[in-house]
C-alpha positions as CSV (number, residue, x, y, z in Angstrom):
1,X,201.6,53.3,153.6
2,X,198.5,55.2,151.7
3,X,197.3,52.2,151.4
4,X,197.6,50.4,155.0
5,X,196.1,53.3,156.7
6,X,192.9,53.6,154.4
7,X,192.4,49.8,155.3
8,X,192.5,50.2,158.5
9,X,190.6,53.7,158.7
10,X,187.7,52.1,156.8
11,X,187.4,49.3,159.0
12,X,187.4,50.8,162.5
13,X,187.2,54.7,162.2
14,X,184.8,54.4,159.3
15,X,182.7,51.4,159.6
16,X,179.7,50.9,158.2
17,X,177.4,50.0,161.3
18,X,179.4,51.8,164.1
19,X,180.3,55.0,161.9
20,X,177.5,55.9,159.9
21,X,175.2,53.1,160.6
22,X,174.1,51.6,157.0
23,X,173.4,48.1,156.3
24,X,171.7,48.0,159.9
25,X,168.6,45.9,158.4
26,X,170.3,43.3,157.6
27,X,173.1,43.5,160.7
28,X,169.8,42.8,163.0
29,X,168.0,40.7,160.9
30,X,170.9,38.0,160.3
31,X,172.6,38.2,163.8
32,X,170.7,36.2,165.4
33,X,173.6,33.2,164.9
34,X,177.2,32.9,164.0
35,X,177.0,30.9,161.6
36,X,174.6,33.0,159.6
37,X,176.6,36.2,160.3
38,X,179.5,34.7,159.0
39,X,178.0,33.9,156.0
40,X,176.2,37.3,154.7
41,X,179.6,38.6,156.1
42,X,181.7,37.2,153.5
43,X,179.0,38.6,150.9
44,X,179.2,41.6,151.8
45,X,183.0,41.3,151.4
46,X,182.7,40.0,148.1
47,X,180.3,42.6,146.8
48,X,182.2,45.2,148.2
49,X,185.4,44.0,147.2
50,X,184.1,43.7,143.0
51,X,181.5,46.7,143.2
52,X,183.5,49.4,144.5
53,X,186.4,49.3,142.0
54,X,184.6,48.8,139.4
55,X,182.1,51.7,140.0
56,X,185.3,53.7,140.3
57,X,186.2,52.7,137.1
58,X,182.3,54.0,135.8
59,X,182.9,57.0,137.2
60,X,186.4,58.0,136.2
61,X,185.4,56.9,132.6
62,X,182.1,57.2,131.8
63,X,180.6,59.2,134.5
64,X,182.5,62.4,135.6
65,X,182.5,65.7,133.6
66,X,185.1,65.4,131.1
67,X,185.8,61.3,131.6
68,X,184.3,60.6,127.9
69,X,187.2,63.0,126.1
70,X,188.9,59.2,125.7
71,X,186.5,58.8,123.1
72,X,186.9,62.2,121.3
73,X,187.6,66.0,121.9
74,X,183.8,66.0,120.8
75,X,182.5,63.9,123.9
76,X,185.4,66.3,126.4
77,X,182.5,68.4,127.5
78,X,179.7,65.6,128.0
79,X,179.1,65.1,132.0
80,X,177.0,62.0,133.4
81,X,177.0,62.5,136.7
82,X,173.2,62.5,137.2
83,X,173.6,58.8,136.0
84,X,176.0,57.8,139.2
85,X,173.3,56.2,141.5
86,X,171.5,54.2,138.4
87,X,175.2,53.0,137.0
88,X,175.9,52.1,140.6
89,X,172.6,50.1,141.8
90,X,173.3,48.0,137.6
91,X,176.8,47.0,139.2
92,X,175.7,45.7,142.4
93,X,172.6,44.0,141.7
94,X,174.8,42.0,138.7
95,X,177.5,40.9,141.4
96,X,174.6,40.0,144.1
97,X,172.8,37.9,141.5
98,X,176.7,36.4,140.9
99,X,177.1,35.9,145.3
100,X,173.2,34.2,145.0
101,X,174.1,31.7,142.6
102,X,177.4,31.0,143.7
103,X,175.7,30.8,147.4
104,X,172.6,28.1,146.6
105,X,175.1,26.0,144.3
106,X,177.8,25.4,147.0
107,X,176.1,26.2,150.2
108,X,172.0,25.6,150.2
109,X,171.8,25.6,153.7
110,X,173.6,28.9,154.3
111,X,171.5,29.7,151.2
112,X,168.0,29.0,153.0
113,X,169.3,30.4,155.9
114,X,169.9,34.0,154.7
115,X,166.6,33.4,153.1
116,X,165.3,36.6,151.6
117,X,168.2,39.0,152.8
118,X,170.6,37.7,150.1
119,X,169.2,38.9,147.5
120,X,168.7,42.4,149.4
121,X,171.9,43.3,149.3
122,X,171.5,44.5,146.1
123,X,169.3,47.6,148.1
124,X,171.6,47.0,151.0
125,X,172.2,50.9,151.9
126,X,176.1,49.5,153.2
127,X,177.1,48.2,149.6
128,X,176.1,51.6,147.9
129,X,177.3,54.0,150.5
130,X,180.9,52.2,150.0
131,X,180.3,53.6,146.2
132,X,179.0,56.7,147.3
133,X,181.7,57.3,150.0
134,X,184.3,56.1,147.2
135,X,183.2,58.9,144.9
136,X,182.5,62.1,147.1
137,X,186.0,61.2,148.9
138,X,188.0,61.2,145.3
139,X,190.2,58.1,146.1
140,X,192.4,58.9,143.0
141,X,193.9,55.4,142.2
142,X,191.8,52.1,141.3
143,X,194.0,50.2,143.9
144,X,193.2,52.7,146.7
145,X,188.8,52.0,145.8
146,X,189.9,48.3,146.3
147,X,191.6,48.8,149.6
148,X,188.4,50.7,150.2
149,X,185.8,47.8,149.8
150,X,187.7,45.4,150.8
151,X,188.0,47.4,154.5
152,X,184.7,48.1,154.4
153,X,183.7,45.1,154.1
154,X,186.1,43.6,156.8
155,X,184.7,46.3,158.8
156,X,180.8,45.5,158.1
157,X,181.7,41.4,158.6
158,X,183.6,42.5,162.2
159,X,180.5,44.3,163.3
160,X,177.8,41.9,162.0
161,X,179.9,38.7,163.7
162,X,180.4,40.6,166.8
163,X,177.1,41.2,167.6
164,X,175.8,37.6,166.7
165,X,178.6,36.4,169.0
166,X,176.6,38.3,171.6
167,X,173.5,37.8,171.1
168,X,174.0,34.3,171.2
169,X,176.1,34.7,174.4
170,X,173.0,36.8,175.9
171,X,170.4,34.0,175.5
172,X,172.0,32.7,178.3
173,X,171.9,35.6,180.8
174,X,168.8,37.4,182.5
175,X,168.3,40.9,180.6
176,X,164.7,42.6,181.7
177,X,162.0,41.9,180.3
178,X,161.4,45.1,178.5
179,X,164.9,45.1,177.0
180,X,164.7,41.7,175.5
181,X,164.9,41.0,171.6
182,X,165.4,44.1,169.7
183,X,166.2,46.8,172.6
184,X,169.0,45.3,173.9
185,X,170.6,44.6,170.6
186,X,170.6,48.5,170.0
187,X,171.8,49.6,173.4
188,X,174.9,46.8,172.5
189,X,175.4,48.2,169.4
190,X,175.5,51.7,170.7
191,X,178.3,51.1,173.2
192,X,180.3,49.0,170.2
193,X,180.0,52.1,168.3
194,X,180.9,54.4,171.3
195,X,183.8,51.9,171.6
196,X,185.2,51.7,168.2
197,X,184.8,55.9,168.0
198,X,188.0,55.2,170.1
199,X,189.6,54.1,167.2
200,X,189.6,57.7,166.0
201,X,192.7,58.9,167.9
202,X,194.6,55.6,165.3
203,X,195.7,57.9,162.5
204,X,195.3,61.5,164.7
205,X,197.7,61.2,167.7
206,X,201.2,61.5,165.6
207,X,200.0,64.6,163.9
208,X,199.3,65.8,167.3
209,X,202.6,65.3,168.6
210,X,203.9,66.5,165.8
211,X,202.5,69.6,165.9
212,X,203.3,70.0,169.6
213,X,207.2,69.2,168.6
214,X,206.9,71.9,165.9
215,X,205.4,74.6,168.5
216,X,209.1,75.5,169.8
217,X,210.5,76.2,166.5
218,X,208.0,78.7,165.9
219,X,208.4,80.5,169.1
220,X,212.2,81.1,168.6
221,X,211.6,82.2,165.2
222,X,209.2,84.6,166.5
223,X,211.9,85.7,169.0
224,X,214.4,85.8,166.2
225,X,212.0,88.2,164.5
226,X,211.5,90.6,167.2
227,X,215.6,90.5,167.8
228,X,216.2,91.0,163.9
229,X,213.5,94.2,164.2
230,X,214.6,95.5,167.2
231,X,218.1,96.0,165.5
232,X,217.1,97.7,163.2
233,X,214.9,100.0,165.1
234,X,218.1,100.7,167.3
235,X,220.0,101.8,163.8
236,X,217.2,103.8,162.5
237,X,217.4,106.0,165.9
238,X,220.5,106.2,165.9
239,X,220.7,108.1,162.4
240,X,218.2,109.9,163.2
241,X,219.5,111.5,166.3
C-alpha cells in the first residue's frame, strides 16, 4: 500500500512541472510536437528510474554521517554529506551519456530531433530534484526510491505530453496576437497545474473523515470524565459535611 500511494502521490500531487516546476526548460523547449515529447519523456523515465535508486544507495552507504561504519568502527564517525550534489550530478550524467548512445544508435531521428536537449538532462533541474527530494524526504527502503523515480518520471512524461498535445491542438485555433508562442503556453500550464493541485485531496480526504468519525468518541469520553469527577466531588462533600 506504501508503495501504491507514493507512486501515485509523486505523479499528480508532486509532479515535477505542476508541483514544483523543475525541468520547465526543457518541457517548453521540446513540446512543440508529440512525437518529440514522447521521446525526451521516456528519458526522463529512464534516468529517473536508474539515478534515483542508485543515489539512494550513495547516500545510505557512502554519503550520510555514520554510512561508512560498514567499512570499520574507524570510518563510523566519517560524514560525506557535503559530497551529495557532486556524487549526484557523477550518476546522472553517466546514465544520460548511456540514454544518448542508446538514443542515436536505435532512433537518429528522435536523436536529431531532441538535438541539444538530450544531453541536458544531465543539468536538467527535474532529474536532480528527484535525488534531492529522495534524500531530504528519508524514503527508508531502496524499493520505495524506485517507486519514487519511476512516478516521477511518469509524472514529468504526463505533463510534458500534455502540453505538446495542446500546443499542437492550438496551432489550429485563433489565440491573440500578444499571447501567441511562449505566453500562452505558460497561462496553459498554469491552469494544468491549478488543475492537478486537485489531486491534493487523493491521499487527504479519508484521514478527514476519519478524524470526523473519531470526534464523537472523544466527546463522550469527555462527558464520562466530568460524570466520573462529579462523583467523586459528591462523596468528598458528603464526608465532609
Amino acid at each position: 500500500m506504501e508503495h501504491i500511494e507514493l507512486f501515485f502521490k509523486s505523479i499528480f500531487i508532486d509532479n515535477m512541472v505542476f508541483a514544483t516546476f523543475l525541468g520547465m526548460c526543457s518541457y517548453l523547449a521540446v513540446s512543440k510536437k508529440v512525437s518529440t515529447a514522447v521521446g525526451l519523456g521516456a528519458a526522463v523515465i529512464f534516468v529517473l528510474a536508474i539515478t534515483v535508486p542508485l543515489n539512494w544507495l550513495l547516500d545510505q552507504y557512502i554519503l550520510q554521517e555514520g554510512a561508512l561504519s560498514w567499512l570499520g568502527e574507524e570510518y563510523a564517525e566519517y560524514d560525506l554529506s557535503f559530497l551529495s550534489f557532486i556524487m549526484f550530478i557523477a550518476t546522472i550524467a553517466t546514465m544520460v551519456q548511456l540514454v544518448e548512445i542508446i538514443v542515436e544508435k536505435f532512433a537518429p531521428a528522435l536523436y536529431n530531433s531532441l538535438g541539444i536537449f538530450l544531453p541536458l538532462i544531465a543539468v536538467n533541474c527535474a532529474i536532480l530534484g528527484g535525488s534531492l527530494f529522495m534524500q531530504s524526504r528519508e524514503i527508508p527502503t531502496l524499493g520505495l526510491a524506485t517507486v519514487y523515480g519511476i512516478g516521477s518520471g511518469i509524472g514529468w512524461f504526463l505533463a510534458i505530453l500534455a502540453i505538446a498535445a495542446i500546443r499542437e491542438k492550438i496551432r489550429y485555433s485563433k489565440v491573440p496576437a500578444p499571447l501567441r508562442g511562449l505566453g500562452i503556453t505558460f497561462i496553459t500550464t498554469g491552469l494544468m497545474a491549478i488543475g492537478f493541485m486537485s489531486f491534493g485531496g487523493m491521499l487527504t480526504g479519508g484521514d478527514d473523515e476519519g478524524k470526523k468519525e473519531e470526534a464523537p468518541k472523544t466527546e463522550v469520553k469527555k462527558e464520562i470524565k466530568k460524570d466520573a469527577n462529579d462523583e467523586k466531588l459528591a462523596d468528598i462533600s458528603k464526608e465532609i459535611k
